[in-house]
N, C-alpha and C positions, 0 to 999 in steps of 0.2 A: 293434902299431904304437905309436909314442910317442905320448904325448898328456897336457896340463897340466890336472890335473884339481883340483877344487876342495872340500874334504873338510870343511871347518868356515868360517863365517863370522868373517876376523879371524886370518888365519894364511894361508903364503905357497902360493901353486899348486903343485904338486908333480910334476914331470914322470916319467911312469911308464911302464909295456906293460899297455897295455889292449886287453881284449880285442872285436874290430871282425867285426859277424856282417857275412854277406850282405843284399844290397839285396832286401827283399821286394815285392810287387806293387806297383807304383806306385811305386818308391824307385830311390834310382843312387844308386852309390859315387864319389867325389870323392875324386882327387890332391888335395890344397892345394897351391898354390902362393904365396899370400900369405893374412893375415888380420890384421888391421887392430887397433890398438889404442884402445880406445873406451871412453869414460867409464861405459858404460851395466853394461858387465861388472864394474867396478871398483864399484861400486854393488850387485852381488852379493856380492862380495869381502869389501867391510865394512860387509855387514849390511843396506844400507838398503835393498834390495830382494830379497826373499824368493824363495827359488827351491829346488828338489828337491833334495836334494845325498846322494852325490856326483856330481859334474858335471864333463863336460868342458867347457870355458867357451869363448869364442869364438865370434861371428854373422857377422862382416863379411868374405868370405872371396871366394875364387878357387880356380879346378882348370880340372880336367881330368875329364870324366866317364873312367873305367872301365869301368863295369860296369852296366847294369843289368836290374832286376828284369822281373818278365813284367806285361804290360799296358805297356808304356811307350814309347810313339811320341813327345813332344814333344822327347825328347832322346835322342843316341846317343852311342857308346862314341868317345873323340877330339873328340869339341865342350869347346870352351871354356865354363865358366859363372863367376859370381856367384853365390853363395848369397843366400838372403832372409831374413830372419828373420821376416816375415811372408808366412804362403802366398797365394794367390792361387786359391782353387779354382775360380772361376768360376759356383758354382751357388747361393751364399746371396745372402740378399736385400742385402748390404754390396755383392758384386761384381757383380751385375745392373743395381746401381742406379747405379755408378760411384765409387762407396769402396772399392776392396779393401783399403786398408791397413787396413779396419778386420774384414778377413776375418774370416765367424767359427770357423772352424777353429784360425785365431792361436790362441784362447784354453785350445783343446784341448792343443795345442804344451807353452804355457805352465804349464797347472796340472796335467800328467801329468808333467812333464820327460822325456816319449816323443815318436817321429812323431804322424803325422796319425791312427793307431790307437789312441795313448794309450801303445804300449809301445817298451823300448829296444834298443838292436840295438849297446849299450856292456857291455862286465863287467869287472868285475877283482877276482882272486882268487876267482872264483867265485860274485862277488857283484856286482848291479845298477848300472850307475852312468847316470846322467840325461843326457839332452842338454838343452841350453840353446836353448830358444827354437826348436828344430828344428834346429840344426844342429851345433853344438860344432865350430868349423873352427881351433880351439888346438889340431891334431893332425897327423898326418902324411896321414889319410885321414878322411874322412866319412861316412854316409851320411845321406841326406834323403830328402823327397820330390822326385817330380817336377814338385808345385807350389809349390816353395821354390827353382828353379832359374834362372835366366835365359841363353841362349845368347847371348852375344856375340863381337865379332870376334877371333881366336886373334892377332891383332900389336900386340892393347894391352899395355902390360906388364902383368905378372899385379899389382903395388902398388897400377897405378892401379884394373884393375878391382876388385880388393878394397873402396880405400875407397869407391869408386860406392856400391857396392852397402848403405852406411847412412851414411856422413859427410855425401857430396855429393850422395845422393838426397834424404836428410832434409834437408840445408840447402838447395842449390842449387833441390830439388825445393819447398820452400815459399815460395822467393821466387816460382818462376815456375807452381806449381799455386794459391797460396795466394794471393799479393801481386803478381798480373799487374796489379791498377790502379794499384799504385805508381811507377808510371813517371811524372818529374817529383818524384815526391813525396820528400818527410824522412825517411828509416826512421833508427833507430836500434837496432845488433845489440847486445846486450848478451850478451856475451861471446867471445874470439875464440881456441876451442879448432877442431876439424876441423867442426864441425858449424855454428859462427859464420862461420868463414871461406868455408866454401861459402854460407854464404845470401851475404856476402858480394858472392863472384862472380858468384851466381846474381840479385841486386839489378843488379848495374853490367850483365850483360845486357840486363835490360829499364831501365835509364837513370833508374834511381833518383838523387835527387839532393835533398842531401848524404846521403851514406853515411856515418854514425858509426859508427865503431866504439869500444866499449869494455870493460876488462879491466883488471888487475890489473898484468898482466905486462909491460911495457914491449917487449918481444921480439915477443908475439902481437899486437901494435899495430902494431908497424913489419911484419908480416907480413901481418896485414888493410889499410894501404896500400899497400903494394906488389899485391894481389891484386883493387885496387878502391875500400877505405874512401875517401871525401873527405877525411876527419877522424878522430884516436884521441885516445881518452880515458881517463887512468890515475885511477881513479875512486878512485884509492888514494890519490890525492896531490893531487886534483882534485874540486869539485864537481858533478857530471856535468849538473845544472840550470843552473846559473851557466854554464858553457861551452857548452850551446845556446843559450843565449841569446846569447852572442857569436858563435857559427858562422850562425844565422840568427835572421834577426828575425820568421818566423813559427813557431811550436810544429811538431814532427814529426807527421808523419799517421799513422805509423807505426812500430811497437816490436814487436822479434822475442827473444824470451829462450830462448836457450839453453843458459842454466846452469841451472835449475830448482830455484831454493831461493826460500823465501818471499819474502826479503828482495829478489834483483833480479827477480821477478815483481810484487811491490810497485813497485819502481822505473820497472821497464816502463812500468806504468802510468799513474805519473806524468811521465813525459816526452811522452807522446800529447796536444798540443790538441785541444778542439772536435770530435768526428765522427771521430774517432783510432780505430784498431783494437790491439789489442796481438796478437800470436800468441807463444803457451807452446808450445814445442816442447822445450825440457830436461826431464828428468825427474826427482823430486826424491825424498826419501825417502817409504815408506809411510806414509800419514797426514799428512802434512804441506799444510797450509792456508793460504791466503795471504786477509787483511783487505782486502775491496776498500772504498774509501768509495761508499756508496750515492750521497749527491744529485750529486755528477761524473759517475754513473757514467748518471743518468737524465737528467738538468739538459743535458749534455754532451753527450749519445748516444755514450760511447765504449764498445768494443767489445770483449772479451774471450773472445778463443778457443783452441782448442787444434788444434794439427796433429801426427797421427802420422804417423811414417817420410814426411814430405815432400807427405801425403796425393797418394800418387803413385799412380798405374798402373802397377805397377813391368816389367810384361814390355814393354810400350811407352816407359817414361820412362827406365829404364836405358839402353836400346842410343840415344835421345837421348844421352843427358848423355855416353856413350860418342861421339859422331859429334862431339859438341860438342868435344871434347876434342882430336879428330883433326885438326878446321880450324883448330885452336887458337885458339877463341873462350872455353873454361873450362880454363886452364891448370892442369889438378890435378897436373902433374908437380913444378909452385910451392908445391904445397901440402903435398908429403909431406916426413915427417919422416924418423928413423934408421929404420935396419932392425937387427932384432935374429933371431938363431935359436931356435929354440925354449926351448932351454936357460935361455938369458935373457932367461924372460918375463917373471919378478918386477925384473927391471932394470926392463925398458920401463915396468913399472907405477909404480915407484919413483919414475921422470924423471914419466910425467903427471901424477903429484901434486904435483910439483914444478912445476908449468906450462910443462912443455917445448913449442919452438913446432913448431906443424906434426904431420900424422896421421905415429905412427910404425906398423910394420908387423913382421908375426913374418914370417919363412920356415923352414917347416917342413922342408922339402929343402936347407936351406945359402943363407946369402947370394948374391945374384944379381949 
């Protein structure tokens, strides 16, 4: 099968025929039909996040089961899924207690570059190559677990269900797992890539109010109010303190950062008044630290925390934000960007560093 794999930190993907074993116990093979283009892969790419390499790269995906392995009743051959890049197994003490994104299998995923066994079911030339995060959906086929799956309804497009399944669970899902008391309240999103954009949407549902958005890019501004923002802020050409203070005359209650570098996680948390919560949800490079000032942070009671992948339930929150989609109450059809084929994945990567607006997406079977 094709598939864009990842051979050195700092050098371009390489689309090749890799070789794709069968699904073993527990596991199903995955058509791709879409998979999503996301900052967090690009962060593997150069460097700042450490990962097994060679790799097929790619998390945020869509199919079709095929095939699967023995032991495996939660899904059949013909159902629609969403890939996870965080499993759900049900039995550690994260997913008993009602955290699974903070599953502890995830980390088995992670620091083998194999399934949920530790090993991989990728080769080429005869040699080992790693999946990413348990899934590697940059390919024409996958295989996963069957607790990295989520079935939902076969007449979404396969685009939308792709980015559900980390742009708009992660965002969408922390406005309304995370920041359910913000309704009424000031949030302000800093930053507005797919993952901004959906807290976003996922804000103006429960009636947040004003919604700032802000960004760099003039484009991802005018596409966070069209999706919801109250207000955008080009923090480029703009003091982003000075212009809440003209949009409201009391201080934000709340700040959501999902671009995850020191500097606007610092910012974050200076736009929060009095009893403020900030949520980190971007992820930044390894090691990287961000200076809170202590007496604000006690004097103040403000609040700093972190949410993973939307800190969702994701086999219950997906086929949500899925249903939400369909009354067309989270417009993510507004939200997608190009579509590119496999071929040209280093394009799609090209344009998001360039701050192109809107999730673009690969299809691995030919444009749709």
């Amino acid at each position: 099968m094709k598939a864009a794999v990842l051979h050195r930190p700092s050098t371009p993907l390489t689309v090749e025929d890799v070789d794709l074993d069968d699904p073993g116990p527990g596991e199903v093979l995955v058509r791709v039909l879409a998979a999503g283009v996301c900052h967090s892969d690009l962060h593997y790419m150069n460097g700042d996040l450490n990962g097994r390499l060679p790799a097929v790269l790619g998390h945020e995906g869509a199919g079709v089961v095929e095939r699967v392995g023995e032991a495996v009743t939660r899904v059949r051959p013909g159902d629609t899924v969403v890939t996870l890049w965080r499993p759900r197994c049900g039995d550690c003490t994260f997913c008993m207690t009602g955290r699974p994104a903070l599953c502890a299998l995830g980390k088995v995923q992670a620091s083998s570059g194999g399934l949920l066994d530790g090993t991989s079911r990728l080769g080429l030339n005869g040699e080992k190559v790693h999946h990413l995060m348990g899934v590697s959906c940059f390919a024409e086929k996958c295989v996963v677990s069957d607790r990295s799956v989520v079935v939902i309804d076969p007449t979404v497009p396969p685009a939308i269900a792709a980015i559900t399944g980390c742009a708009v669970v992660t965002g969408a899902g922390t406005a309304l797992n995370v920041m359910e008391d913000a309704t009424g309240a000031g949030v302000v999103v800093i930053g507005a890539g797919g993952v901004g954009l959906s807290a976003v949407m996922g804000l103006r549902l429960i009636g947040a109010n004003p919604i700032v958005a802000a960004d760099t890019v003039d484009a991802r501004l005018e596409k966070a109010l069209e999706l919801g923002a109250t207000h955008a802020v080009n923090v480029r050409t703009h003091d982003l303190a000075d212009e809440l203070t003209r949009i409201s005359p009391k201080p934000m209650t709340w700040s959501l950062d999902a671009v995850g570098t020191p500097q606007t996680l610092a910012q974050a948390f200076e736009t929060v008044g009095t009893g403020g919560t900030v949520v980190a949800v971007g992820l930044g490079k390894v090691g990287a630290t961000v200076p809170v000032p202590i007496n604000p942070l006690v004097q103040q009671e403000k609040r700093l925390i972190g949410s993973l992948y939307g800190s969702a339930n994701t086999p219950i929150d997906i086929p949500k934000l899925v249903d939400l989609f369909k009354t067309g109450r989270l417009p993510l059809d507004r939200l997608l960007g190009e579509q590119y084929e496999l071929p040209e994945i280093n394009e799609a990567y090209a344009a998001l560093s360039r701050g192109v607006t809107g999730r673009a997406v690969i299809t691995p079977g030919g444009k749709r």
